[in-house]
C-alpha positions as CSV (number, residue, x, y, z in Angstrom):
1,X,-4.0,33.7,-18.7
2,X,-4.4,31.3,-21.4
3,X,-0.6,30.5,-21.0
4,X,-1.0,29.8,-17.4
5,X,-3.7,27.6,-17.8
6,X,-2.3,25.1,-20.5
7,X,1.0,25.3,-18.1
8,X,-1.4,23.9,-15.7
9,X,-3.3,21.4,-17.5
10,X,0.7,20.2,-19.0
11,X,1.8,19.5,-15.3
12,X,-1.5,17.5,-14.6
13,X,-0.9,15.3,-17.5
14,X,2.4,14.8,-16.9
15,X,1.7,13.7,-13.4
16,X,-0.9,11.6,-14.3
17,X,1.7,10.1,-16.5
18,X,3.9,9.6,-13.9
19,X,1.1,8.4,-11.8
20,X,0.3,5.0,-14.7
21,X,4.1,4.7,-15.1
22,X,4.1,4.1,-11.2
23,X,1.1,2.1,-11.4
24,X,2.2,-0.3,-14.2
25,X,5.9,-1.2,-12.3
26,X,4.2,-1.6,-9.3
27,X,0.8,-2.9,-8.9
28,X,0.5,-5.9,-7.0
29,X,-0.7,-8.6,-8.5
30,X,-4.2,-8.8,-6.4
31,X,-5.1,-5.5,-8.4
32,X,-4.4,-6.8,-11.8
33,X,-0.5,-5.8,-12.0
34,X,3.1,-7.9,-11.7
35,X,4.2,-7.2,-8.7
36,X,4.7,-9.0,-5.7
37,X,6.2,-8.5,-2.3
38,X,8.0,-10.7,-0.2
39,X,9.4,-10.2,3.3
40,X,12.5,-12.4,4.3
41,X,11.9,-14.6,7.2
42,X,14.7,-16.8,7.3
43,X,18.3,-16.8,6.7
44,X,18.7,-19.1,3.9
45,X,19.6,-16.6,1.8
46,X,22.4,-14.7,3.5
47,X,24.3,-13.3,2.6
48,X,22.3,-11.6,0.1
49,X,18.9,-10.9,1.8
50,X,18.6,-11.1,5.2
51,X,15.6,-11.6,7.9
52,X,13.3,-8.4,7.8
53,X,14.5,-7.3,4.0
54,X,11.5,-6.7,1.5
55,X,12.0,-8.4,-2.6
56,X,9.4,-7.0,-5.0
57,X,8.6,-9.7,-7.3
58,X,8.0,-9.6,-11.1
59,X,6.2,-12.0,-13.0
60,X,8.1,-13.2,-16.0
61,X,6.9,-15.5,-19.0
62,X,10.2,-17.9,-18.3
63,X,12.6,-18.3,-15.3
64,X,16.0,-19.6,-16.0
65,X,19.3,-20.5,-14.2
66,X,20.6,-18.4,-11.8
67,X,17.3,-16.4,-11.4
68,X,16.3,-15.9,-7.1
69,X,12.7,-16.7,-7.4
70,X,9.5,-17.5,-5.0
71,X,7.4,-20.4,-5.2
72,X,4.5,-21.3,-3.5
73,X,5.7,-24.4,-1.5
74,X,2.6,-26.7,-0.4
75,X,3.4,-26.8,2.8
76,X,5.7,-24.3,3.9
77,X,4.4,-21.8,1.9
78,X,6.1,-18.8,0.1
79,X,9.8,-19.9,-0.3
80,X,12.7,-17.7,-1.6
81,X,15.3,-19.5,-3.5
82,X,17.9,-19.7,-6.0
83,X,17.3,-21.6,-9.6
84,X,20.4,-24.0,-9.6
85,X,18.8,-26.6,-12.4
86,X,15.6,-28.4,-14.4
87,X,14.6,-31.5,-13.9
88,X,11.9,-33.3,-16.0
89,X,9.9,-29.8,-16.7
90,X,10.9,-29.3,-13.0
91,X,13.0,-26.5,-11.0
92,X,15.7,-27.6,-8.9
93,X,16.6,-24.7,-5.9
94,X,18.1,-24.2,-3.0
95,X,19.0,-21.1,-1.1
96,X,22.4,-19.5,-0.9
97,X,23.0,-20.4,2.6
98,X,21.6,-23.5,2.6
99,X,24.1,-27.1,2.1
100,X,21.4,-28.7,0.3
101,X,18.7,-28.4,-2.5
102,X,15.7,-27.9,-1.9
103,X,13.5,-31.6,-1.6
104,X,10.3,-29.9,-3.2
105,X,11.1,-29.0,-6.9
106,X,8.4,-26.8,-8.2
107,X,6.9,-26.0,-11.6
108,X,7.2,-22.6,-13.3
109,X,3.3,-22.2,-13.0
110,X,4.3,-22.8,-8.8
111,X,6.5,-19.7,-9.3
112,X,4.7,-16.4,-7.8
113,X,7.7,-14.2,-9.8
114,X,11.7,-13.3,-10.0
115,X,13.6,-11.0,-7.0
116,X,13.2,-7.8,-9.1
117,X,14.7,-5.0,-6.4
118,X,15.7,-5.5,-3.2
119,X,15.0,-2.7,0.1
120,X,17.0,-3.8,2.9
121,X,15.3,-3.6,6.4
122,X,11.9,-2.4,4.5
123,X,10.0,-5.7,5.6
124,X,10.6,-5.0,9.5
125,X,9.1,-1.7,8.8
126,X,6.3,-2.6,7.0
127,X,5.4,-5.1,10.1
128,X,6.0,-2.6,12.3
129,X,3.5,-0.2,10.9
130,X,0.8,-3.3,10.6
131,X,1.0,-3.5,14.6
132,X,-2.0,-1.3,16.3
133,X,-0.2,1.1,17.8
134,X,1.9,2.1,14.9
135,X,-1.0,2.0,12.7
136,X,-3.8,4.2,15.2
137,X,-0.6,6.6,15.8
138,X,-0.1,7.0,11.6
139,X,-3.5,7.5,11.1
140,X,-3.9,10.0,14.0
141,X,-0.7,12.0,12.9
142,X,-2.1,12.3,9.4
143,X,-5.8,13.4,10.5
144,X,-4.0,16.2,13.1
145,X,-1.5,16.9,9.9
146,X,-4.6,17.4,7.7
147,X,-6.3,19.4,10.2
148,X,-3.8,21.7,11.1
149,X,-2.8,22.7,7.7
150,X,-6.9,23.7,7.2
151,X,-6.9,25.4,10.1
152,X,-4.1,27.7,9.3
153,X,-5.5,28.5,5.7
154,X,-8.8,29.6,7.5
155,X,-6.6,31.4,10.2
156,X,-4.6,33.2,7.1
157,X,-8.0,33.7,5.6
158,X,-9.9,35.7,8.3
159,X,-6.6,38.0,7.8
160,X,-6.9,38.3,4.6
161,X,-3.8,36.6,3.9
162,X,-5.0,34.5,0.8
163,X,-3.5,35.2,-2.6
164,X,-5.8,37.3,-4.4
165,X,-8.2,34.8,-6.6
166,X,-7.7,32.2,-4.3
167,X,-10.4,33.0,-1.9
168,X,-11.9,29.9,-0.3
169,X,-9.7,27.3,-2.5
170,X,-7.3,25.9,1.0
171,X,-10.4,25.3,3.0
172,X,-12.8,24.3,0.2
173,X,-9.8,21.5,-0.2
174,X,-9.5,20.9,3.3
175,X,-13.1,20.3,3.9
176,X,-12.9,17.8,0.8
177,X,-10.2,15.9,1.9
178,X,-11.2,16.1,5.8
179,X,-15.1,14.8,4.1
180,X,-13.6,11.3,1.8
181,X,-11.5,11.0,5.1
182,X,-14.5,10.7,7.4
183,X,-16.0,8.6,5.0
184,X,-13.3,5.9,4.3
185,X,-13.1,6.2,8.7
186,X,-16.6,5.3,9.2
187,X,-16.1,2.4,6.3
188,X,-13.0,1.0,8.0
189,X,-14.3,1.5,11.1
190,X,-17.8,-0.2,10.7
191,X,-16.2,-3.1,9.0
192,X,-14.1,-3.7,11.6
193,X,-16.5,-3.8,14.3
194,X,-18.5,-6.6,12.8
195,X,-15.8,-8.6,12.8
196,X,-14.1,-10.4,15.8
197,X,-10.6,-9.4,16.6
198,X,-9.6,-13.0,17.0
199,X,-9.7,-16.1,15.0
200,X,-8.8,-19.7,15.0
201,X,-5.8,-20.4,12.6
202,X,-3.4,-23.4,12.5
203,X,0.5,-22.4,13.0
204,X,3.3,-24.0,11.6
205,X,6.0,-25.4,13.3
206,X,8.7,-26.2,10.9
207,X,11.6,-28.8,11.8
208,X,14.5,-30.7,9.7
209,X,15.9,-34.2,10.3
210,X,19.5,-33.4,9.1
211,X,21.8,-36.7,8.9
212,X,25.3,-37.6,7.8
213,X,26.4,-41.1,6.7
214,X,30.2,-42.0,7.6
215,X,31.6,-45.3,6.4
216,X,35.4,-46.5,6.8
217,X,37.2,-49.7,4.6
218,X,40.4,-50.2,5.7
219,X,43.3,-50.9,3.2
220,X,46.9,-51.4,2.9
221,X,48.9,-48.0,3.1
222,X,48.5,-46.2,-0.5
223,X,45.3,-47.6,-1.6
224,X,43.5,-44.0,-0.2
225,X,44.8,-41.1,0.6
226,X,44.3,-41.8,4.1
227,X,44.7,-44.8,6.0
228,X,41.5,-45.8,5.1
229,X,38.5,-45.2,2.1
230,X,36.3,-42.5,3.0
231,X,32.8,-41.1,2.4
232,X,32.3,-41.3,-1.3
233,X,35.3,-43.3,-2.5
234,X,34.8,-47.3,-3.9
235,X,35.7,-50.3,-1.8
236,X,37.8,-52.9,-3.1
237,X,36.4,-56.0,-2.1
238,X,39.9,-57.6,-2.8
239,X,41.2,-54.8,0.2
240,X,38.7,-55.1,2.6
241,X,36.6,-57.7,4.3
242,X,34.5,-55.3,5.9
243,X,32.9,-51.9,5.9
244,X,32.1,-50.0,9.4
245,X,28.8,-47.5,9.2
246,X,27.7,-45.0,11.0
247,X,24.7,-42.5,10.2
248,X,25.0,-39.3,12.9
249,X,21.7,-38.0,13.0
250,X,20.0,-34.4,14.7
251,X,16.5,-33.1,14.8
252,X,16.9,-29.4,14.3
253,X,14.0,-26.7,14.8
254,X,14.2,-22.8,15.8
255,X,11.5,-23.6,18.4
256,X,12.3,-25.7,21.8
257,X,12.1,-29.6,21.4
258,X,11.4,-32.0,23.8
259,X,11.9,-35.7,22.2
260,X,13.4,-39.3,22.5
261,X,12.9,-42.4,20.0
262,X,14.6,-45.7,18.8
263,X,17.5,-46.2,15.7
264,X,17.9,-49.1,13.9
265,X,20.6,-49.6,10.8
266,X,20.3,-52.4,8.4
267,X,21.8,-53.4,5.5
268,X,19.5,-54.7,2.0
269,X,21.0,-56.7,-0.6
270,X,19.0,-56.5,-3.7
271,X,18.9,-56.7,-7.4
272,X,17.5,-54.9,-10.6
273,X,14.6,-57.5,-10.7
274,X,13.2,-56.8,-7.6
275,X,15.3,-59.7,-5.1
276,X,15.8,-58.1,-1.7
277,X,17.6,-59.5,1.8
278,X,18.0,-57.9,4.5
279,X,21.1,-57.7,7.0
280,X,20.6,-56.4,10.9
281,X,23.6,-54.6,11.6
282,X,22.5,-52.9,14.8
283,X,19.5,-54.1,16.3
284,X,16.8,-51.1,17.4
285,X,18.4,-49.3,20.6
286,X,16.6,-46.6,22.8
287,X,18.1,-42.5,23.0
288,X,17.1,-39.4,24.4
289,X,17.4,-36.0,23.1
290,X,17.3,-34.4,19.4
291,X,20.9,-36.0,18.4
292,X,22.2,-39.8,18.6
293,X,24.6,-42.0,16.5
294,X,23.8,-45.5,15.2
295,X,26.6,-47.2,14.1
296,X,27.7,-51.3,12.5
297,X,29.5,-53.1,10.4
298,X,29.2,-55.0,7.1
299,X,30.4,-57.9,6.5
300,X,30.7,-58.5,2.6
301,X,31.1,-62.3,2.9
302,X,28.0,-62.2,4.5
303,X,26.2,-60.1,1.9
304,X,28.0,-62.5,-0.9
305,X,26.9,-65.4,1.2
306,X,22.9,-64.2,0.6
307,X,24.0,-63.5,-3.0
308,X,25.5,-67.2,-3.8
309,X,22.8,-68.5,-2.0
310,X,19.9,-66.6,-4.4
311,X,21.7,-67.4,-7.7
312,X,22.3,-71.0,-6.5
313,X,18.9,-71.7,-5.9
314,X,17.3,-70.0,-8.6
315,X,20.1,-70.4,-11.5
316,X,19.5,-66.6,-11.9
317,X,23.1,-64.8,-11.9
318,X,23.4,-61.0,-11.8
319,X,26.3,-59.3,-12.9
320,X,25.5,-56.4,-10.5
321,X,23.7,-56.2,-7.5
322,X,23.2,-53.2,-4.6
323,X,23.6,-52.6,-1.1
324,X,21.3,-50.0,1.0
325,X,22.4,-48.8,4.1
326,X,19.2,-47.7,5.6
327,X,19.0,-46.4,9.3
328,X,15.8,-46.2,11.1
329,X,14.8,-43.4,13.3
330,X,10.9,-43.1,15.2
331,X,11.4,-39.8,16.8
332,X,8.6,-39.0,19.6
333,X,8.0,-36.3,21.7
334,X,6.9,-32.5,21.6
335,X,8.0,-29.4,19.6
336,X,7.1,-26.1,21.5
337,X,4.9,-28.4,23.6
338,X,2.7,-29.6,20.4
339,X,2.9,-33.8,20.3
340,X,5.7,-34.7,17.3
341,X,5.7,-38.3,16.4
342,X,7.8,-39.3,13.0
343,X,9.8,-41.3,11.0
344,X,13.2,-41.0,9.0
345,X,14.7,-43.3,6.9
346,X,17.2,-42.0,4.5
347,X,19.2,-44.6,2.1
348,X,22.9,-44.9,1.4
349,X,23.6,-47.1,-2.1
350,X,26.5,-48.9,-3.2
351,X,27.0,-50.9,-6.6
352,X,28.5,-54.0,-5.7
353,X,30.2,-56.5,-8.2
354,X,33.4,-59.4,-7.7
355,X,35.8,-56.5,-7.1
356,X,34.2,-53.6,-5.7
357,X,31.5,-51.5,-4.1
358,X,31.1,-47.7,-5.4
359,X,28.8,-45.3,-4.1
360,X,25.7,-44.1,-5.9
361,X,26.0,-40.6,-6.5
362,X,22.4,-38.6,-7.2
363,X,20.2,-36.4,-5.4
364,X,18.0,-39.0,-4.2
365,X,20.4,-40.9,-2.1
366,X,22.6,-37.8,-0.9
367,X,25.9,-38.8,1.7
368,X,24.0,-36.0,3.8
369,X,20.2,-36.1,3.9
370,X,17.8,-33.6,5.0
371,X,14.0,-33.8,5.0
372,X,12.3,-30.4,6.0
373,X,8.7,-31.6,7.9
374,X,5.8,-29.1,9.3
375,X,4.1,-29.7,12.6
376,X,0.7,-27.5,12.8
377,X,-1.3,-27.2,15.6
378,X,-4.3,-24.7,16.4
379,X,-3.8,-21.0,18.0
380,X,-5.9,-18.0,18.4
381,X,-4.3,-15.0,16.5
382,X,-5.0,-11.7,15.9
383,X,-8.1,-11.4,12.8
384,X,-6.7,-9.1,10.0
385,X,-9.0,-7.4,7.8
386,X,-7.8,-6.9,4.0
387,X,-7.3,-3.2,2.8
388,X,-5.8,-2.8,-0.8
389,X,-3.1,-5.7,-1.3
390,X,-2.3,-5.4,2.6
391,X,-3.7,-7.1,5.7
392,X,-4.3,-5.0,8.6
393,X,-5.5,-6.5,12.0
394,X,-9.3,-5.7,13.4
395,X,-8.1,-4.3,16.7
396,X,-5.7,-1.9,14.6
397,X,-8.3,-0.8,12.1
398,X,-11.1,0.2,14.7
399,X,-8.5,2.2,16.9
400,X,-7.1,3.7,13.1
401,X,-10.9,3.9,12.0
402,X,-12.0,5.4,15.2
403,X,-9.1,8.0,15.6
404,X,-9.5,9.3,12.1
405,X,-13.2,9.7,12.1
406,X,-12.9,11.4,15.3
407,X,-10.2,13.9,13.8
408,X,-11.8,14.5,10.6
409,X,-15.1,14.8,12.0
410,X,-13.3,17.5,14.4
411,X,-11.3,18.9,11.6
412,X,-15.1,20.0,9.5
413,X,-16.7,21.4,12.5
414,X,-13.5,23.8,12.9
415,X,-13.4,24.2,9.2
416,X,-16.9,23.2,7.7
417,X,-19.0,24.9,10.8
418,X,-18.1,28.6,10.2
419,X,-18.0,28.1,6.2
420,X,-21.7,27.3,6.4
421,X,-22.7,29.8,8.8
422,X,-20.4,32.2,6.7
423,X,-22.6,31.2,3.7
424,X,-25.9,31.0,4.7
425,X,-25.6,34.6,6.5
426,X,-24.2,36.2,3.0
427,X,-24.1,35.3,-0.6
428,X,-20.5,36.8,-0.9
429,X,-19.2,34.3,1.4
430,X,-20.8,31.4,-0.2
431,X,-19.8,32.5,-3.8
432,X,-16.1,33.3,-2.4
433,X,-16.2,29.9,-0.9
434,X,-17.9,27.7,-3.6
435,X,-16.3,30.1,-6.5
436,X,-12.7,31.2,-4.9
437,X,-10.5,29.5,-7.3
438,X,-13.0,31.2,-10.3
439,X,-12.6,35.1,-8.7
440,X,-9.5,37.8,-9.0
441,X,-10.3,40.9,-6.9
442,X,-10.1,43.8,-9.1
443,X,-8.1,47.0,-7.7
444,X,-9.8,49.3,-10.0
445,X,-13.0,49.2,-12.4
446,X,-12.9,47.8,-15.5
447,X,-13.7,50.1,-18.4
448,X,-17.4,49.7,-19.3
449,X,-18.5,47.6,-22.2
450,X,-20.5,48.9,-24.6
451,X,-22.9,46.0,-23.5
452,X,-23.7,44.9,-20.2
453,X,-25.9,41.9,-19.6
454,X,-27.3,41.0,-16.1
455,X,-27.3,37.2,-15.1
456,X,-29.8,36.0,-12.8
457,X,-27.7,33.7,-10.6
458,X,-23.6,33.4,-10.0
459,X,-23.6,29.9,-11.2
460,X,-24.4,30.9,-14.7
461,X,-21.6,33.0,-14.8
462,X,-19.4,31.2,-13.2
463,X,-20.3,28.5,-15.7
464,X,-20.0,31.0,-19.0
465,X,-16.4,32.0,-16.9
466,X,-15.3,28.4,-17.7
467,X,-16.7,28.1,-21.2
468,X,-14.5,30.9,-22.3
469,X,-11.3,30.0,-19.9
470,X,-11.7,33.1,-17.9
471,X,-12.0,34.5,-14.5
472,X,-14.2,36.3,-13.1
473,X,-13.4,40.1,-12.4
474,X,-14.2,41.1,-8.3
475,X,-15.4,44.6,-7.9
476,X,-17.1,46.3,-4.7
477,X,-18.4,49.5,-4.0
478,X,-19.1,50.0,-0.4
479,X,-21.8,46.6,0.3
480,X,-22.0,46.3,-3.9
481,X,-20.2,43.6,-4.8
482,X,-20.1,43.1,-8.9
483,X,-18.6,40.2,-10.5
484,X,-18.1,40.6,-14.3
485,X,-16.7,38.4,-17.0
486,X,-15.6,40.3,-20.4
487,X,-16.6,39.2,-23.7
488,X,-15.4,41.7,-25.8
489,X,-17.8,44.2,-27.0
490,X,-20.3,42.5,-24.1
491,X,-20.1,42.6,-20.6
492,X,-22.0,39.9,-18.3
493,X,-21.8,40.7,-14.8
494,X,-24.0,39.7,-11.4
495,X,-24.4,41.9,-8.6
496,X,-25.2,41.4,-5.4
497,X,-25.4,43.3,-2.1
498,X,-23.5,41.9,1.2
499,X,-25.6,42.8,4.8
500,X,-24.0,45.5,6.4
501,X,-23.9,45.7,10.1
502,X,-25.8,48.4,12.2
503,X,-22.8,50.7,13.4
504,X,-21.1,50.7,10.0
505,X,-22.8,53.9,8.7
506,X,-24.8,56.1,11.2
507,X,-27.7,56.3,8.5
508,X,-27.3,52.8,7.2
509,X,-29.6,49.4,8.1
510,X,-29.2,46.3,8.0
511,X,-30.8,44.5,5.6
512,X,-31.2,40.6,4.8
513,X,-30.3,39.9,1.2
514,X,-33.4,38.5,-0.9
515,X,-32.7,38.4,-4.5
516,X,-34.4,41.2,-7.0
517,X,-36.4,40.4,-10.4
518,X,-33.5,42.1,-12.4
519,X,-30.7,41.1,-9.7
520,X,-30.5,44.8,-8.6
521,X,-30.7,46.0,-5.0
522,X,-33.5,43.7,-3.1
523,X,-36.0,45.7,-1.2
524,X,-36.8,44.5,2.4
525,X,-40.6,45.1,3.0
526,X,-40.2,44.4,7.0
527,X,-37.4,47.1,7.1
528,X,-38.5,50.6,7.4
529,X,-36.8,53.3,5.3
530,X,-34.5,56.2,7.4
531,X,-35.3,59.8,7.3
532,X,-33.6,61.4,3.9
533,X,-32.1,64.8,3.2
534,X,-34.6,67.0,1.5
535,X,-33.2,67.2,-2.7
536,X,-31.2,64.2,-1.3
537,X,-31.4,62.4,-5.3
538,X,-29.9,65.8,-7.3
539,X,-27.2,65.8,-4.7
540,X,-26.4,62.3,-4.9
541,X,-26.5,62.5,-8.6
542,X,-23.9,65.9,-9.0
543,X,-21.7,63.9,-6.7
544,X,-21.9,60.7,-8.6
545,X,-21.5,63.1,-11.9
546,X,-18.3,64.5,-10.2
547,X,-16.6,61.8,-8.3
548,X,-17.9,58.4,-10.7
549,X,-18.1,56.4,-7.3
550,X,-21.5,55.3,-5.7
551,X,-19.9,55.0,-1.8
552,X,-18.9,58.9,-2.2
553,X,-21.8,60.0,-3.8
554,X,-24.0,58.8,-1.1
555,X,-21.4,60.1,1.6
556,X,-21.2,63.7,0.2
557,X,-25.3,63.3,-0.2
558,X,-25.5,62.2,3.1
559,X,-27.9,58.5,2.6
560,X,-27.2,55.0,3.2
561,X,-25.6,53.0,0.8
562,X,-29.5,51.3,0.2
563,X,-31.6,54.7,-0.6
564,X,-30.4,55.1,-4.3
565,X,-31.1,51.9,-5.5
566,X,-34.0,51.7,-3.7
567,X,-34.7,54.9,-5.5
568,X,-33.6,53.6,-9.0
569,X,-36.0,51.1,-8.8
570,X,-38.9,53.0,-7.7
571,X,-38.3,56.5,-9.7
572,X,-37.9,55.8,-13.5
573,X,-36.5,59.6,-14.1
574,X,-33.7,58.5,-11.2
575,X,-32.7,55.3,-12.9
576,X,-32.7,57.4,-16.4
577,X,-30.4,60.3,-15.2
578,X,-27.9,57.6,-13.1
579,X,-27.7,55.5,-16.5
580,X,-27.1,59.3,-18.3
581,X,-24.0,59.4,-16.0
582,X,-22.9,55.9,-16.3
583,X,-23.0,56.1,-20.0
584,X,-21.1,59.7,-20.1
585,X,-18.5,58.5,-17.9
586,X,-17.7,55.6,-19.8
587,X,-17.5,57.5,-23.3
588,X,-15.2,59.9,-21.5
589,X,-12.7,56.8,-20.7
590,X,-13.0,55.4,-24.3
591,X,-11.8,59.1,-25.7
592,X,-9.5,58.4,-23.0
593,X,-8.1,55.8,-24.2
């Protein structure tokens, strides 16, 4: 036994072992732990993650290169991206998908924590479940589930199916379980009533104006590649006369767009010391629709012209001076019918001297530009209510609450209702229900100790059980039931006597258990004794001398089950001669033995 139980008490510790181990890789950061979950919205990442995949999150003391990370972007929110650079104590990112880097650059105190391990399709799932139908039919599933499996251990029960010792255990659990259940129901449920199932929250509408400068300088054949310089090569001033620009612009969004505006391109001439002229090369023209073209050309004489003009009135010469390309765009209109008005102005720089113009090349004045904007407006949604790290919606939690409560309040009055009555009509059924896991039915008696001790209730044995890491032993003897725990030379035991009903025994009653002074059989004042057999006691006693059991003694002396312990306690010479026999037989098994 003693085996057994420190088998037991290994496997719980190990479990709860397991349990922490679980705990301390997992726990979200809300409860005090490192984890984090993210669920994939976008496609920015593809091939690696895609829309609906779920990214647990670790927290780490320093991010580096190369690390897929999540930062809390102040507009957009949550962003998933790859670490492609620092920049002045900041991160540089941009997702794998994506043709540009990322315009906000956070700080490593921005970053929530680094892609850890990856479950494809587990985000869809996890939304799936949050939806009120999905969560009322998980809850419901779980409370019939729990049910069920209590009924059936009652069911195997009233056959007398249950393991020997385990009595009452499966529906003692059951009504536990089916108890917290109702509880946490009524919480969830409760909570969710006071709150509304709508609220007022602002939505994002996210949009990108995406550009692409194009500029041509034609040259004699072999100068370029092609028949003319391209996007990103110089311009030799001594080749070309003239540059043509052209900025193609789009106004991209996942949503439906509505919008027209006005483009204007222009042309500064500036210095380091803060000089600036500006040259109109298309004047500001109407278009319709998210995509247009604006398009001109620069003359150099007439930037030089500006230039000789400055350092002829001012006697200030520069050895280097810059031309900005800078198209205008005022977009107006509506984004999934919410008002958009806005502004883009992206810059294209050359470094112009006496023989050429090159191309600035740096992240703040890219040959493609792209500025990612938010448009929020106002919309009812559905009011969530927080439980653990998750948020579950108010309409989902009363259904969930309200179907739970109902099944668990179902599941104790099929369980919990017969239990009680069970109990309050005998103490047998209340010990074998409080006590079950304590008890092992005995197929035979024990031999007798050479001390036996009477305890006054079943909860002090059951409690001198645990001290000692035993069980308590099960005997009965027609509606004598015994329970006895061994401590070596001593034996403590309780007795008591289970109501019988009327038609068991033709000369039995039935009599409602009341407890004794010395726990021996009760008498019942309101109860009036059956007629006895004349020398009924010296029958009963040569039977009980020959046979050792108290049911036969009684049947061969023809009396209820009740008349000799009634008789015990009122006839001290009774009592003396049934101890006489007790005693002799249990001597007789020790020489036995």
């Amino acid at each position: 036994m003693t085996i057994k139980r420190a088998s037991h008490i290994t496997g719980h510790v190990l479990a709860l072992a397991m349990l922490l181990a679980i705990w301390v890789a997992l726990a979200p950061i809300q409860l005090g732990g490192s984890a984090a979950y993210v669920i994939v919205s976008g496609s920015s990442m593809e091939p690696l993650y895609h829309r609906g995949d779920l990214v647990l999150l670790r927290a780490v003391s320093s991010y580096k290169v190369g690390d897929i990370v999540t930062y809390r972007h102040p507009q957009i929110g949550p962003v998933i991206h790859r670490i492609i650079g620092r920049d002045a104590g900041q991160l540089v990112l941009k997702g794998d998908n994506n043709g540009f880097n990322d315009a906000y650059r956070p700080t490593e105190a921005e970053v929530i924590g680094a892609a850890w391990l990856h479950v494809p399709a587990a985000g869809a799932i996890i939304g799936q479940l949050r939806s009120p139908p999905a969560a009322a039919l998980l809850v419901a599933g779980g409370v019939v589930a729990l049910v069920a499996s209590g009924g059936d251990a009652a069911r195997r029960r009233r056959r007398g199916a249950l393991p020997i010792g385990s009595g009452g255990t499966s529906s003692l659990g059951a009504l536990v379980a089916l108890t917290a259940l109702a509880l946490v129901s009524a919480l969830l449920s409760i909570t969710a009533l006071t709150r509304p199932t709508t609220r007022q929250a602002e939505e994002e509408l996210p949009y990108r104006h995406i550009g692409a400068f194009g500029y041509a300088a034609p040259a004699p054949a072999g100068t370029y590649d092609r028949s003319q310089g391209q996007v990103g090569e110089p311009v030799f001033r001594r080749l070309t006369s003239a540059l043509d620009i052209s900025f193609d612009y789009r106004l991209d969004a996942e949503l439906p767009i509505d919008v027209s505006g006005t483009h204007r391109l222009v042309a500064e001439v500036s210095a380091d010391n803060g000089w600036r002229r500006t040259i109109e090369l298309h004047p500001s023209q109407a278009f319709s629709g998210a995509r247009t073209v604006a398009s001109g050309r620069l003359e150099l004489a007439q930037a030089q012209a500006a230039i000789d003009a400055i350092e002829q009135q001012t006697g200030v010469e520069q050895q280097e001076y810059f031309i900005t390309i800078v198209p205008e765009l005022n977009v107006t209109g509506a984004l999934a019918g919410q008002p958009l008005r806005d502004t883009f102005a992206p810059r294209l720089v050359f470094r112009m001297n006496e023989l050429q113009l090159v191309p600035v090349r740096d992240e703040n004045t890219p040959f493609a530009p792209v500025r990612e904007r938010l448009l929020r407006r106002s919309v009812i949604v559905p009011n969530t209510l927080p439980v653990l790290w998750m948020q579950i919606d108010v309409s989902a939690a009363r259904v969930a609450g309200s179907l739970a409560l109902a099944g668990s309040l179902a599941g104790l009055a099929i369980l919990g209702w017969p239990a009680l009555m069970a109990a309050r009509r005998s103490e047998v059924e209340r010990i074998r229900l409080q006590y079950g896991w304590l008890l092992i039915d005995a197929a035979e008696p024990p031999p007798p100790a050479a001390r036996e001790i009477a305890v006054a209730r079943f909860d002090e044995l059951a409690r001198l059980a645990e001290r000692r890491g035993a069980l308590v032993l099960h005997e009965t003897d027609g509606a004598t039931h015994r329970y006895t725990v061994p401590d070596g030379e001593v034996s403590y035991y309780y007795r008591v006597a289970e109501r019988l009903p009327a038609d068991t025994h033709p000369a039995r009653v039935s009599v409602a258990p009341t407890k004794a002074s010395n726990n021996e059989m009760p008498e019942s004042p309101d109860v009036a004794a059956p007629d006895l057999p004349a020398d009924w006691q010296a029958n009963f006693l040569t039977a009980l001398r020959e046979t050792g059991l108290t049911t036969e003694a009684c049947r061969l002396a023809e009396v209820s089950i009740l008349a000799p312990y009634r008789e015990r306690e009122d006839n001290p010479a009774f009592a003396a001669a049934w101890a006489e026999i007790r005693d002799a037989r249990g001597a007789s098994r020790r020489e036995a033995r």
